[in-house]
C-alpha positions in Angstrom: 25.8 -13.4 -44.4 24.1 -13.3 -41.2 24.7 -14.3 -38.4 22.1 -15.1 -35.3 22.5 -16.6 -32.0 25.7 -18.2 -33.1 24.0 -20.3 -36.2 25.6 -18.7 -39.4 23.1 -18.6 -42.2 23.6 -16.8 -46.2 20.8 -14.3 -46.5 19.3 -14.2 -50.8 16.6 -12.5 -52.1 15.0 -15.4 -52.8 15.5 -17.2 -48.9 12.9 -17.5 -46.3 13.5 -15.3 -43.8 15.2 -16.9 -40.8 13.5 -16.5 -37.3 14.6 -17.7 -34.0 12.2 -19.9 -33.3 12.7 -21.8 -36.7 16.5 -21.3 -35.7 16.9 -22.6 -32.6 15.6 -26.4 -31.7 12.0 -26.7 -30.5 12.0 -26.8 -26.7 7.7 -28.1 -27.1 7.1 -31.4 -26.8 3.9 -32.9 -29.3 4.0 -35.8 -27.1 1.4 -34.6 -23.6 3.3 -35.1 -20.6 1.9 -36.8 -17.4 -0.3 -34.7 -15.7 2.2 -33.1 -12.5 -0.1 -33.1 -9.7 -2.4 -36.1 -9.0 -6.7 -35.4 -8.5 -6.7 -33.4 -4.9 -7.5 -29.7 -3.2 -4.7 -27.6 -3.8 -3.6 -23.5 -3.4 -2.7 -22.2 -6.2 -1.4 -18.5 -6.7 -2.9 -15.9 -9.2 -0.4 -14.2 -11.4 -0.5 -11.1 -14.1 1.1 -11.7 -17.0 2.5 -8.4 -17.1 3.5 -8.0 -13.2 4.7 -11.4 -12.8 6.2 -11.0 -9.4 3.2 -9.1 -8.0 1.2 -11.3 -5.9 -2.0 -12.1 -6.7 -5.1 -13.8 -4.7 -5.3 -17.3 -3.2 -7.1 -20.0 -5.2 -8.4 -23.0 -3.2 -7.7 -25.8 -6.7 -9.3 -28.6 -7.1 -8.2 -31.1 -9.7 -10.9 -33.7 -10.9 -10.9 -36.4 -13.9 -9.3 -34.4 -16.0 -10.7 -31.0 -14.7 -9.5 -27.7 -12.9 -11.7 -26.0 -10.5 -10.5 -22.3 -9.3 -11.8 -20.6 -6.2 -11.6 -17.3 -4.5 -11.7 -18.0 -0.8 -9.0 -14.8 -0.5 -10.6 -12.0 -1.0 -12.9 -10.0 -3.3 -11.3 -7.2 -5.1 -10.0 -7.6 -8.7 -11.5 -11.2 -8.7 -15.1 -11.6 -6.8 -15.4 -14.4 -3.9 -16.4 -18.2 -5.3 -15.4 -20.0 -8.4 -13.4 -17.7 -11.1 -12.5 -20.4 -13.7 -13.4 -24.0 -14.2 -12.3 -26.2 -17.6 -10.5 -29.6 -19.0 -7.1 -29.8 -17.9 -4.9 -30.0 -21.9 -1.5 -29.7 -22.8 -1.1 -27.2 -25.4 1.5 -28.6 -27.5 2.0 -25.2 -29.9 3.2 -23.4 -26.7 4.4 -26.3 -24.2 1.6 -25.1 -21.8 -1.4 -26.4 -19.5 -4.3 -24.3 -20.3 -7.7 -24.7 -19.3 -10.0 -25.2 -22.1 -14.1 -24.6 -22.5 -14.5 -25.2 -26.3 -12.9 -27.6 -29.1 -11.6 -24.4 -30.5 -9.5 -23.8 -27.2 -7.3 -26.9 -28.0 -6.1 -25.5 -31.4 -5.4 -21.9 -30.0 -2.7 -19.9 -32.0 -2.4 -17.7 -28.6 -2.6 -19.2 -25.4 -2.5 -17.0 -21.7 -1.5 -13.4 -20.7 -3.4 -10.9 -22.5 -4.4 -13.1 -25.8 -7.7 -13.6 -26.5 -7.0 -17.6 -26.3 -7.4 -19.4 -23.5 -5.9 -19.2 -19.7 -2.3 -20.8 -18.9 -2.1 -22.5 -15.5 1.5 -23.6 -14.1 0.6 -27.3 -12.6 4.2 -27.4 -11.6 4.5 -23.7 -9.9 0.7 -23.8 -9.0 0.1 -20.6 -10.9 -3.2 -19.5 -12.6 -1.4 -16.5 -15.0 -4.6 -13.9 -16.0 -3.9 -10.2 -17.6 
């Protein structure tokens, strides 16, 4: 018998293995939730994935029908000065995430933000644009 996080499972040879995310009840949502922040010019902060409390730049954000506009007004250094990312706003319901999509193939992503190779996460409720 195994037992994880507190659910109490019989392990056989012939058993699917049991992970924690099949263990443990979904905290995604397939439904899309209301977008969080209405059309408008806001300042969102850029964010590494694996420095997460290291300040970043300074994004002047606009949000347009749908669509994310992100631009360096900061300063140039890791990021140059003017737009660094532009997309449709879509909830990623796999990984109960915003991410800004360019391509049909970005909405059915296996890996969204950090270092994947999918496409970028954006916090709407934080105002956070998360890069690598």
């Amino acid at each position: 018998m195994l037992l994880l996080l507190g659910i109490l499972t019989t392990a056989t040879a012939h058993a699917a293995p049991v992970t924690i995310s099949s263990a443990l009840p979904s905290q995604k949502t397939s439904t899309t939730p209301a977008q969080p922040l209405a059309d408008g010019f806001y300042v969102f902060q850029q964010r590494y994935a694996e420095h997460p409390h290291m300040p970043g730049i300074l994004l002047d954000t606009e949000i347009k029908q749908g669509k994310i506009y992100l631009t360096n007004n900061d300063r140039a250094g890791v990021f140059p000065l003017g737009l660094i990312d532009e997309g449709e706003l879509y909830w990623h319901p796999r990984s109960g995430q915003w991410i800004i999509v360019n391509s049909a193939q970005d909405k059915s992503a296996t890996e969204v933000g950090g270092c994947s190779d999918g496409p970028v996460m954006v916090d709407l409720q934080q105002r956070i644009y998360w890069t690598c």
